[in-house]
N, C-alpha and C positions, 0 to 999 in steps of 0.2 A: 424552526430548529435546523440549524446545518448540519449536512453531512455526515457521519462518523467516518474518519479514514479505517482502512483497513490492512495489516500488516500479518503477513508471513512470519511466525517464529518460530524457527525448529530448536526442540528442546532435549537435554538428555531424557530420555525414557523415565529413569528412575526421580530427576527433579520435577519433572510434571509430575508424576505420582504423587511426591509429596506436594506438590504446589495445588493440586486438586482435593489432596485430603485437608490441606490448609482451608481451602476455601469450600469445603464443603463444613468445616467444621464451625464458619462464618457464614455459613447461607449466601454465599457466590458461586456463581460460575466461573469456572478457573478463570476464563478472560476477564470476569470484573475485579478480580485478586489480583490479575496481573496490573490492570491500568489502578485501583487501588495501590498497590507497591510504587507504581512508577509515578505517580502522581502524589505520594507522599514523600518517597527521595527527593524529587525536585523539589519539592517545596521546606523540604528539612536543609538543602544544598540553597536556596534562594533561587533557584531556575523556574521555579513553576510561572510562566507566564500571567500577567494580572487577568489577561482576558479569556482565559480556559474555561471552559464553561464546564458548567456542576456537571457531577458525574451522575447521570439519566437516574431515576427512582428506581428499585429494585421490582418487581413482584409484578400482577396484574393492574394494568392502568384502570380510572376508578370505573363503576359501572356510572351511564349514562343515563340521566333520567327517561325514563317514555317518552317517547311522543305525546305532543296534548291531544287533544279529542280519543286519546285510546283507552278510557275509563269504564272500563266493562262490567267492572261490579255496580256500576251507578248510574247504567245506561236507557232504566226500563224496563229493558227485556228479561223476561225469569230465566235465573242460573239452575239448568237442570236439565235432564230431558231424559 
């Protein structure tokens, strides 16, 4: 995965407000409301570049299965002590 750039925006006070309550009312973080907005104007305008890559999954990446041999319930040894 490349990079994500990172940009400086200074905003009026009271447009973030609403731009955060927007995006909390979408389960975003203002930053992913914002590249959401800007990534759907360019693409309503035809600007969206074809090789923009998706915008990252929201929430926690998935759980990893265990490690093999760490099967403790099925190891032998009695569970108890």
């Amino acid at each position: 995965m490349t990079e994500r750039k990172q940009v400086l925006l200074r905003l009026d006070p009271a447009v973030y407000d609403a731009l955060a309550r927007w995006a909390a009312g979408e389960l975003r973080s203002a930053n992913a409301q914002i590249e959401f907005l800007l990534r759907r104007a360019l693409a309503e305008s035809g600007r969206l570049p074809g090789d923009a890559a998706p915008i990252p999954r929201r929430g926690r990446p998935p759980k990893s299965p265990p490690p093999r041999g760490d099967d403790r319930e099925h190891d032998g040894r009695e569970q108890g002590g």
